[in-house]
C-alpha positions in Angstrom: 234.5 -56.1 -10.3 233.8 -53.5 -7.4 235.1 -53.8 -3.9 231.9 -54.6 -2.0 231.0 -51.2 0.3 232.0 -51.2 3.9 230.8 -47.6 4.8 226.9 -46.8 5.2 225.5 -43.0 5.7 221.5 -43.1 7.0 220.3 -39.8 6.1 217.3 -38.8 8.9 216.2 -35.0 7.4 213.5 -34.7 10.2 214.0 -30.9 11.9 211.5 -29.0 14.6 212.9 -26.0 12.5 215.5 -25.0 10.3 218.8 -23.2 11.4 219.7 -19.6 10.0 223.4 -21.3 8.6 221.6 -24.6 7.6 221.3 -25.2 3.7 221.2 -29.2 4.1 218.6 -31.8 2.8 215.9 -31.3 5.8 212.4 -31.5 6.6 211.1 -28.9 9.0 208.0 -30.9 10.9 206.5 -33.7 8.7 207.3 -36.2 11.7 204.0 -38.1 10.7 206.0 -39.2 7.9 209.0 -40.8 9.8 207.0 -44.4 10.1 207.1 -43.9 6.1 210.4 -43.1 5.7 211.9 -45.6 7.5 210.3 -48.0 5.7 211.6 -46.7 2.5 214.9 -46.5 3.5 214.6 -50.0 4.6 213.1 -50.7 0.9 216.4 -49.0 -0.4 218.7 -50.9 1.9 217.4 -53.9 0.9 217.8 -52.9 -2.9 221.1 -52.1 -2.5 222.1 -54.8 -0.1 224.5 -56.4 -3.2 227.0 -53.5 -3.3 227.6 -54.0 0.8 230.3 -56.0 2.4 230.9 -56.4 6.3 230.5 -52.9 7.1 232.7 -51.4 9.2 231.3 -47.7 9.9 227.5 -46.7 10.0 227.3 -42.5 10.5 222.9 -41.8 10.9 222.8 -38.1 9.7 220.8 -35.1 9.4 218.8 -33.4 10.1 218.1 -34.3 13.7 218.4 -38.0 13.7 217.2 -38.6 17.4 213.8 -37.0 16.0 213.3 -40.2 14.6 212.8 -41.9 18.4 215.0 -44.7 20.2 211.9 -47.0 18.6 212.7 -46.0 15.0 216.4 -46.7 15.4 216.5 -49.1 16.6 214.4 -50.7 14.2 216.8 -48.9 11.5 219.9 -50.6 13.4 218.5 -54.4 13.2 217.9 -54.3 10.0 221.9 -53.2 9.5 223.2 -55.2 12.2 223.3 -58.5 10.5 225.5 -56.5 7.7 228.5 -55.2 10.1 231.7 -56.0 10.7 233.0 -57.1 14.5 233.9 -53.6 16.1 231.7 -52.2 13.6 231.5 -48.0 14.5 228.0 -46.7 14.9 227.4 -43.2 14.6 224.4 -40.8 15.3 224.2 -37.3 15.5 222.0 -35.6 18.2 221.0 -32.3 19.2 221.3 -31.7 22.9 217.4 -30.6 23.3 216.1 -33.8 21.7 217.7 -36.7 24.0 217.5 -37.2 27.8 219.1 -40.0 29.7 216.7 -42.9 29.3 217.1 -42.1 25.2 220.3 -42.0 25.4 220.2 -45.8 26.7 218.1 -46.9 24.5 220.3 -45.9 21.8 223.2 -47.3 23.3 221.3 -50.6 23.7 220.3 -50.4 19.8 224.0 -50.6 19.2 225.4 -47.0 18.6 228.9 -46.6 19.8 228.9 -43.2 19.1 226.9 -39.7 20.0 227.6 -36.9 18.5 226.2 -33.4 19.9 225.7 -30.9 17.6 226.5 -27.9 20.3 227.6 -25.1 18.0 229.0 -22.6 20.8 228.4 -22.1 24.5 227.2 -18.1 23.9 223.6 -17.6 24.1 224.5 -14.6 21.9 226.0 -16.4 19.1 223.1 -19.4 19.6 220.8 -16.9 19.1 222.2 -15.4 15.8 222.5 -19.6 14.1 218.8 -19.8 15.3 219.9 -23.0 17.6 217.4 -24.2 20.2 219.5 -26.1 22.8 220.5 -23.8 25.7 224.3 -24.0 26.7 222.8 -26.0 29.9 221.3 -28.0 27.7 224.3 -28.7 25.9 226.3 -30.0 29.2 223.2 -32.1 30.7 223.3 -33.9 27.2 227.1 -34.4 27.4 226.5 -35.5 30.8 223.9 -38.0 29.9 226.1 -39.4 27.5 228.3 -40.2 29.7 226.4 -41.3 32.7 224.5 -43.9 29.9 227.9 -45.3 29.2 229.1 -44.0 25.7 232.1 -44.0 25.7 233.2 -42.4 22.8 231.6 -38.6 22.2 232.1 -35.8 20.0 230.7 -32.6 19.8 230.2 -30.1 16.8 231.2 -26.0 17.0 231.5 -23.4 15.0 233.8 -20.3 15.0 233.3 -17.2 12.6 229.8 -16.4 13.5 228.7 -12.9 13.1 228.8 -10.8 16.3 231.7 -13.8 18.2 234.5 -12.3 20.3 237.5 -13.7 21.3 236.4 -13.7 24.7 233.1 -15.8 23.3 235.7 -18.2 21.7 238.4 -18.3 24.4 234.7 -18.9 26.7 233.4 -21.7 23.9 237.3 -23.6 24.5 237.2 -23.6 27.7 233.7 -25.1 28.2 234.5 -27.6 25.1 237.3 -28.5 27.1 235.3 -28.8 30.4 233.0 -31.0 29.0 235.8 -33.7 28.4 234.5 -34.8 24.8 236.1 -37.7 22.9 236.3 -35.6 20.1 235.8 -31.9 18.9 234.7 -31.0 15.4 234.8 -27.2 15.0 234.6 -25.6 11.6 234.3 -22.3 10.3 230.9 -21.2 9.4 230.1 -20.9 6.1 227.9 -18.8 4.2 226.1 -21.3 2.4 223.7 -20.1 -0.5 220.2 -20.7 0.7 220.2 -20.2 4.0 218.5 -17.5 5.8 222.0 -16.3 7.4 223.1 -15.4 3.7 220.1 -13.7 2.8 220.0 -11.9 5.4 223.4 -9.7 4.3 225.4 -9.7 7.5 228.5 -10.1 7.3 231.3 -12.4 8.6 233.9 -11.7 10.8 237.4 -10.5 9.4 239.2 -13.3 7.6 242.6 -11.6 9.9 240.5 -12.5 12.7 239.2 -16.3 11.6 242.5 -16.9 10.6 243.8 -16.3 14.5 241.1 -17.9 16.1 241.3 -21.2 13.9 245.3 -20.7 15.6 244.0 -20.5 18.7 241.5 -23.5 18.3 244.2 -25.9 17.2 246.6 -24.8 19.9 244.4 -24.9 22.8 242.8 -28.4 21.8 246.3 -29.3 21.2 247.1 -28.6 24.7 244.7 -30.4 26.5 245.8 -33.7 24.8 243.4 -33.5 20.9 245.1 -34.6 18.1 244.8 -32.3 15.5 244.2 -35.1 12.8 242.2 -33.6 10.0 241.5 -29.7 8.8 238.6 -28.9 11.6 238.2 -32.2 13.3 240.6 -33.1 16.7 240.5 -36.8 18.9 241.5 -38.1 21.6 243.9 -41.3 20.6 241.8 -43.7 19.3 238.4 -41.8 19.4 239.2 -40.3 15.4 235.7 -40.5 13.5 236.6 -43.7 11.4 233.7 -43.2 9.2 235.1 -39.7 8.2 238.1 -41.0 7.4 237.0 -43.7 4.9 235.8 -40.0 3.2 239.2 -38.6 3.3 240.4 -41.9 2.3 238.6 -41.6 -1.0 236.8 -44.8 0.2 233.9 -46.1 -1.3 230.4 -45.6 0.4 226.9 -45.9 0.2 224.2 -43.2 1.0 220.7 -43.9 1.1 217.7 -41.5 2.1 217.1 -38.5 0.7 219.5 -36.4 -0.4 222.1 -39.1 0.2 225.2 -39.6 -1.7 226.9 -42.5 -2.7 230.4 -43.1 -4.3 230.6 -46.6 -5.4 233.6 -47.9 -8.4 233.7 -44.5 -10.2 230.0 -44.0 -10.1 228.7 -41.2 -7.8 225.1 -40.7 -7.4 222.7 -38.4 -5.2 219.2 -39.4 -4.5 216.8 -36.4 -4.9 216.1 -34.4 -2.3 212.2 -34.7 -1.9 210.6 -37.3 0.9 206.9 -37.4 -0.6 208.8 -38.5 -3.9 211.2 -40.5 -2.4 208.5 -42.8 -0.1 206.4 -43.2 -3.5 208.9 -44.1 -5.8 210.5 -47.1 -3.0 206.8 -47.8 -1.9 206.0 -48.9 -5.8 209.5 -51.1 -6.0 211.6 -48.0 -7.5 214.8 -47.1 -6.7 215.2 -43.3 -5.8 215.0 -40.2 -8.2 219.2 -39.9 -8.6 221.2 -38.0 -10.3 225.0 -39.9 -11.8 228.2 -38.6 -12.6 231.4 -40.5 -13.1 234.1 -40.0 -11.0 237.6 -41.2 -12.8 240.6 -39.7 -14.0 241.5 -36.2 -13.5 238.3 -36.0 -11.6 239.1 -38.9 -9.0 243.2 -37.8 -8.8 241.8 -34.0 -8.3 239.2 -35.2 -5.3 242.2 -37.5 -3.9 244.1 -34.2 -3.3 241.7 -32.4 -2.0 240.7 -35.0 0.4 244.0 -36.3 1.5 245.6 -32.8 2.2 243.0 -32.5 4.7 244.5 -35.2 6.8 247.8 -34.7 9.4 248.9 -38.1 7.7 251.4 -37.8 4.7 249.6 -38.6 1.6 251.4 -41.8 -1.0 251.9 -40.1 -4.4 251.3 -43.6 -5.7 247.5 -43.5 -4.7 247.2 -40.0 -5.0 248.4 -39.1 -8.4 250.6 -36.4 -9.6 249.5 -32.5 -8.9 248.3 -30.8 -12.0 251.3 -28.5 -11.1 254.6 -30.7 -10.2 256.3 -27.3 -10.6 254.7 -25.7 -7.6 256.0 -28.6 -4.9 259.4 -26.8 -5.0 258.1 -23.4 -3.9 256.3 -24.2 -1.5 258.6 -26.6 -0.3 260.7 -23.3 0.1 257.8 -21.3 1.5 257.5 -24.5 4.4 254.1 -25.2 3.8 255.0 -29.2 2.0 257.5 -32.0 2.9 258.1 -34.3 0.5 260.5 -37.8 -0.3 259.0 -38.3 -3.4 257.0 -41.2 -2.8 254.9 -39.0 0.0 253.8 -35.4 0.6 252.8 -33.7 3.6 251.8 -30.6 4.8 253.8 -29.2 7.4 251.9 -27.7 10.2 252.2 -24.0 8.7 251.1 -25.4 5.1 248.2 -26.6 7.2 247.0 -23.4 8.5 246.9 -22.7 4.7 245.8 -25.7 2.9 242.9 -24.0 0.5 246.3 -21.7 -1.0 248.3 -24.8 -1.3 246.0 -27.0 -3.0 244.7 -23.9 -5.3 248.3 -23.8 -6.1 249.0 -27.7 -6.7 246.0 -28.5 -8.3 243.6 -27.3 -11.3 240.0 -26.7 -10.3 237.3 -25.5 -12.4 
């Protein structure tokens, strides 16, 4: 029998526009249909209420989940609160432009515990090029907010590797990251992700020389003002680590519901499909969601556990995690000082970390 779920992801799609990097499950305008949707994902909720134990992290994504209005959420949030777990995280995502101070209590009030800002650099510049709307001043009033409104735990998103970025815009980016005081800094390298208008359009990325020494430079200088350096792009303030990310890493079992959503539940992994006007019919009729299934077991599930764990600072239990496809590559790079190991656990050492994708490409077999 299956482990009842204690992880829930809310996807919220509505956009005012789309972002040059951004190849996610969104809907640009359409917010006449958010009175729609939510009742739908309610429907789906509800359906899948049997697979759900106390849960003990809720992450609303997007999209722009504050599109959908304090009101909305809140309405979302009572129909979970019944469902969570005491000390229950409760995350939603946020661009700066959309909130203001009296939204930002509201959502406190509704029971999130924690904002994340999607920020994406300080350089008007760079915002420019990733099509963002908020203004860097927008960016700090929205931190600020947050604060003033009484969250206490906050997290804002960056990117480094954008076409045209210096290192004086990054070394400019840390320092106002830094000035904001966040709980917790997620900052990943952009990616050129097929079907968005930054790929089509055929500019290039930075030098990987130069991504390489300004993902360096990231670590060390969040380092320094007191972030852990807990998983590949993500750094927290002890305690403030994104819990509901780390069920991911932790291979844990979750469900998704919206559209586009994912769930991994007992070996099953499904994704609903990715269009609302479908997805509001089909639950408005009784119907569960348009998915697609795979089963995730065996080499499959052993292969993800890798991939997943290495990401984490934490060493990894052999037990749970399965031999590499390649036992005979732990002694070399045991040699080269990128893995630790005592046999039952393996680790990364900080070097092996700044090289992860090479390590697992040589531990591991992936089609």
């Amino acid at each position: 029998m299956t482990e009842p779920v204690r992880h829930l992801y809310v996807h919220l799609p509505f956009c005012a526009s789309r972002c040059g990097y951004c190849a996610f499950v969104v809907e640009v305008g359409g917010l006449g249909s958010r009175d729609d949707y939510l009742e739908a994902l309610t429907a789906e909720l509800e359906m899948e209420a049997h697979r759900l134990g106390a849960i003990e992290t809720v992450f609303l994504g997007g999209g722009t989940p504050t599109l959908m209005r304090p009101r909305r959420l809140r309405e979302l949030l009572d129909r979970v609160r019944p469902l969570l777990a005491p000390g229950a995280e409760v995350t939603v995502e946020a661009n700066p432009e959309t909130v203001d101070g009296a939204q930002l209590v509201e959502l406190l009030e509704a029971g999130v515990t924690r904002l994340s800002l999607g920020v994406q650099s300080f350089q008007p510049s760079l915002l420019a090029t990733l099509d963002r709307a908020a203004t860097p001043a927008m960016a700090r009033d929205a931190a600020t907010c947050a604060r003033e409104a009484g969250f206490r735990s906050l997290s804002i998103d960056l990117l480094f590797g954008v076409p045209g970025q210096t290192a004086d815009d990054l070394a400019s980016d840390m320092e106002a990251a830094i000035d904001i005081g966040p709980d917790h800094v997620s900052w990943y390298e952009l990616e050129m992700k097929p079907g968005s208008a930054l790929a089509a359009s055929g500019v290039p990325l930075p030098d990987e020389d130069l991504t390489a020494t300004a993902y360096r430079d990231i670590v060390e200088r969040l380092e320094a003002a007191g972030y852990r350096w807990y998983e590949t792009a993500n750094y927290a303030r002890p305690g403030h680590e994104c819990r509901h990310n780390l069920a991911y890493w932790g291979a844990a079992d979750y469900l998704g519901v919206g559209i586009g959503a994912v769930s991994t539940v007992g070996g099953r992994r499904w994704r609903n499909a990715p269009r609302l006007e479908d997805y509001v019919g089909r639950l408005s009729r009784g119907e569960a969601p348009r998915r697609t299934v795979e089963v995730i077991e065996g080499a499959v599930a052993r292969r993800e556990r890798w991939m997943l764990g290495l990401r984490l600072d934490a060493p990894r239990d052999l037990g749970w995690a399965g031999p590499p496809d390649n036992p005979a590559a732990l002694d070399r790079l045991a040699g080269l000082g990128h893995v630790e190991s005592d046999g039952g656990e393996l680790r990364l050492t900080r070097e092996g970390r700044f090289v992860q994708n090479a390590v697992l490409g040589e531990l591991m077999e992936f089609a």
